[in-house]
C-alpha positions as CSV (number, residue, x, y, z in Angstrom):
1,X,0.0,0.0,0.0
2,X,3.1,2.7,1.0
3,X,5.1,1.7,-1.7
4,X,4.5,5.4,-3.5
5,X,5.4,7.6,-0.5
6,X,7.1,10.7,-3.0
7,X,4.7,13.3,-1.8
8,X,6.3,12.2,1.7
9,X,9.7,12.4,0.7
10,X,10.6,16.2,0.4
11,X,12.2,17.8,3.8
12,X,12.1,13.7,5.7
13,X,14.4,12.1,7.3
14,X,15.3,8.5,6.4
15,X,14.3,7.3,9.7
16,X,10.6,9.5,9.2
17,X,10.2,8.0,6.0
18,X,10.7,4.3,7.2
19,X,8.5,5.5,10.3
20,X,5.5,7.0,8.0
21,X,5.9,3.7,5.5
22,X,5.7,0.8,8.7
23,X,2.7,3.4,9.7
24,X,1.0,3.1,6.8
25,X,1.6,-0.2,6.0
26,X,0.2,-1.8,9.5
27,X,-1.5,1.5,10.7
28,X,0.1,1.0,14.2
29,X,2.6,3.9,15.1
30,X,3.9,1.9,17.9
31,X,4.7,-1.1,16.0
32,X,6.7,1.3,13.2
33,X,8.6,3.3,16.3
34,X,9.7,-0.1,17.3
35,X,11.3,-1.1,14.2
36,X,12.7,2.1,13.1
37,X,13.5,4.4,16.4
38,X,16.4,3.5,18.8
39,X,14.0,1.3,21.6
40,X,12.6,-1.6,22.6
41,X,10.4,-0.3,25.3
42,X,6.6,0.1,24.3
43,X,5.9,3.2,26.2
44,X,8.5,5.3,24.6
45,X,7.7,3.8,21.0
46,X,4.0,5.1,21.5
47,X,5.4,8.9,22.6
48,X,8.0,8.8,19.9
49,X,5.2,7.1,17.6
50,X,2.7,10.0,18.7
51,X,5.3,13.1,18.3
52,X,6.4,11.6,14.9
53,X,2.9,11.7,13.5
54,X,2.1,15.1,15.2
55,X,5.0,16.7,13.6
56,X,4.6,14.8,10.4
57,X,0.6,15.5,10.1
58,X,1.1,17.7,6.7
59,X,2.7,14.6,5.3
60,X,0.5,11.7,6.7
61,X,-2.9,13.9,5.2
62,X,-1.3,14.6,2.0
63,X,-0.8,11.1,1.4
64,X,-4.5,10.3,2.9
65,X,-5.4,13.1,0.1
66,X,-2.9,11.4,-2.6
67,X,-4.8,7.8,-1.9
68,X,-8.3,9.3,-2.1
69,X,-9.2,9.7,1.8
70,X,-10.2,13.4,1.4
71,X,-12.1,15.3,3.9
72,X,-14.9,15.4,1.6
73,X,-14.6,11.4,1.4
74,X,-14.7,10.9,5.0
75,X,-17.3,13.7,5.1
76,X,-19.2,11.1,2.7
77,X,-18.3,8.1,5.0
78,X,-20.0,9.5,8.1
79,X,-23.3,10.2,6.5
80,X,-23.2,7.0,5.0
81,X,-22.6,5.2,8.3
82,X,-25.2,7.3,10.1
83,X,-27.9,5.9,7.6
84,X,-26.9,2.3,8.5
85,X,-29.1,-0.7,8.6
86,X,-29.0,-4.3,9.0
87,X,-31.2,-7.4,8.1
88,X,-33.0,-9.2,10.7
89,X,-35.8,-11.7,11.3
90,X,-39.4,-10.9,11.3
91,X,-42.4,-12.7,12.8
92,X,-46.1,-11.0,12.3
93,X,-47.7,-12.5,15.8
94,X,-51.1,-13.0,15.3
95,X,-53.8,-12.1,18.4
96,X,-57.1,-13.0,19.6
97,X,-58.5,-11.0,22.8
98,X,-55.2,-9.4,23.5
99,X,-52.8,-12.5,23.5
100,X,-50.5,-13.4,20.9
101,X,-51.1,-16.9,19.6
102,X,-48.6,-17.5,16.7
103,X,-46.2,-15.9,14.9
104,X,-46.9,-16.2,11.3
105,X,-44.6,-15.4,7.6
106,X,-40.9,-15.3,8.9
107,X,-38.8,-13.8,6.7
108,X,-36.2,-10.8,6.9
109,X,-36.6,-7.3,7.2
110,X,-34.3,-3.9,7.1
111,X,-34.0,-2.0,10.3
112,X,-32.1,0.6,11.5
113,X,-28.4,-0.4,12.8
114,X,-28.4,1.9,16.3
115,X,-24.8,0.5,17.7
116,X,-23.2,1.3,14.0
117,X,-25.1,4.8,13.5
118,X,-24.1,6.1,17.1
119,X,-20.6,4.9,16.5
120,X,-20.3,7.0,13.5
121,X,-22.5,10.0,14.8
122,X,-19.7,9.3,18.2
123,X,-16.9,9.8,15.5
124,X,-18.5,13.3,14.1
125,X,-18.7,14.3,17.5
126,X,-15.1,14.1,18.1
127,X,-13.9,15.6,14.9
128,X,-16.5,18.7,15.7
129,X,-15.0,18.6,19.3
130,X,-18.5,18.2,20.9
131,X,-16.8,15.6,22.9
132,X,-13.7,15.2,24.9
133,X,-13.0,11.2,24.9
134,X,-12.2,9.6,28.2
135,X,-9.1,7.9,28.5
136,X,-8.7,4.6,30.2
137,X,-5.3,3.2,31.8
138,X,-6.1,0.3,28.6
139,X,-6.3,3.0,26.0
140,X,-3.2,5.2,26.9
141,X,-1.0,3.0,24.1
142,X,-3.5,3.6,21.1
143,X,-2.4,5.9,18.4
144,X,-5.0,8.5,17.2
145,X,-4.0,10.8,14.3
146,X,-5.8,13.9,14.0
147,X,-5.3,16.6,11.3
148,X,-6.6,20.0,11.4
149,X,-8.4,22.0,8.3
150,X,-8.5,25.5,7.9
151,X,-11.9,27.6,10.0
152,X,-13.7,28.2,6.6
153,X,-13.5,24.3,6.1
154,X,-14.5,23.4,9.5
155,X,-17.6,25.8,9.7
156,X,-18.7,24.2,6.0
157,X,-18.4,20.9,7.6
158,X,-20.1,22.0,10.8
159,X,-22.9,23.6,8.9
160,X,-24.0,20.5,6.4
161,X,-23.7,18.4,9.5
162,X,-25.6,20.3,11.7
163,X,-28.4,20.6,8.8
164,X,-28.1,17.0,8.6
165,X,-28.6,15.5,12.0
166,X,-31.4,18.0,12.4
167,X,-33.0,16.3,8.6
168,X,-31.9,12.8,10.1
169,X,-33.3,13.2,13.5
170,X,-36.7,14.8,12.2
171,X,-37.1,11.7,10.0
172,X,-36.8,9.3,12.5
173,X,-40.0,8.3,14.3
174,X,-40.8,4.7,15.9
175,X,-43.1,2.8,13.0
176,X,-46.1,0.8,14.2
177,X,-45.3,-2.8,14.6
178,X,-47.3,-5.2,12.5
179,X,-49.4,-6.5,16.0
180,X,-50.2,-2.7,16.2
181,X,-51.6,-1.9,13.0
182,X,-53.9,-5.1,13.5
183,X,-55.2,-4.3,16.6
């Protein structure tokens, strides 16, 4: 996958570009450090890992850019993901005087996917800084890469998002379930 890193290339050290190419190749900073950075302890690899990709951000995003993984994209990605849905099994229960007595056509139905739209919306909110993420003694060694965009991209963003969730939350009521609408 990093086998073109040329946009990375200009003003990098050797030991960067090694860095950025394990990174991008296994997309663990703390696993590159390792290999290419003077240590064998895990703790340091994940600061040097975290500094590198800090000070390297320009390079890591123009490469996201070069590979197609524009803001727009990601943009894209999010609304996708907040419109998520997954097939499950249906049963129309049949009832006389109140009580369900059988369950009748099974077959399979689209619903919403909650867990996998507030995981994305949960993503959103940390790129729009609406949330500060807690940080557990178990999550100290992850490697998180952020990239900042310039205010007039950030408000564009905020704006079309904000219109969204409002269009997306307005849409969504609870349908009646089948035993409802027979009742």
């Amino acid at each position: 996958m990093a086998k073109d890193l040329s946009l990375l290339e200009p003003g990098l050290t050797l030991k960067q570009r090694k860095f950025l190419k394990l990174y991008f190749e296994t997309g663990n900073g703390t696993q590159a450090a390792l290999a290419v950075y003077n240590t064998n302890d895990r703790g340091s690899a994940s600061v040097i890992a975290s500094e590198t990709l800090a000070k390297l951000k320009n390079h890591v995003r123009a490469y996201m850019e070069s590979k197609g993984l524009s803001l727009g994209f990601l943009v894209d990605k999010i609304i996708q993901g907040t419109e998520a849905t997954k097939t499950t099994n249906a049963a129309i229960l049949v009832q006389k005087n109140g009580k369900a007595v059988k369950a009748e056509e099974q077959g399979l139905i689209e619903v919403p996917d909650y867990s996998v739209r507030h995981k994305y919306l949960e993503t959103a909110a940390k790129w729009l800084g609406l949330e500060q993420p807690t940080v557990t003694m178990q999550q100290t060694n992850q490697q998180y890469t952020y990239f900042s965009v310039d205010k007039k991209t950030k408000d564009d963003f905020n704006e079309k998002f904000s219109r969204y969730l409002k269009d997306f939350y307005s849409k969504e009521s609870p349908e009646e379930s089948p035993a409802d609408q027979q009742g």
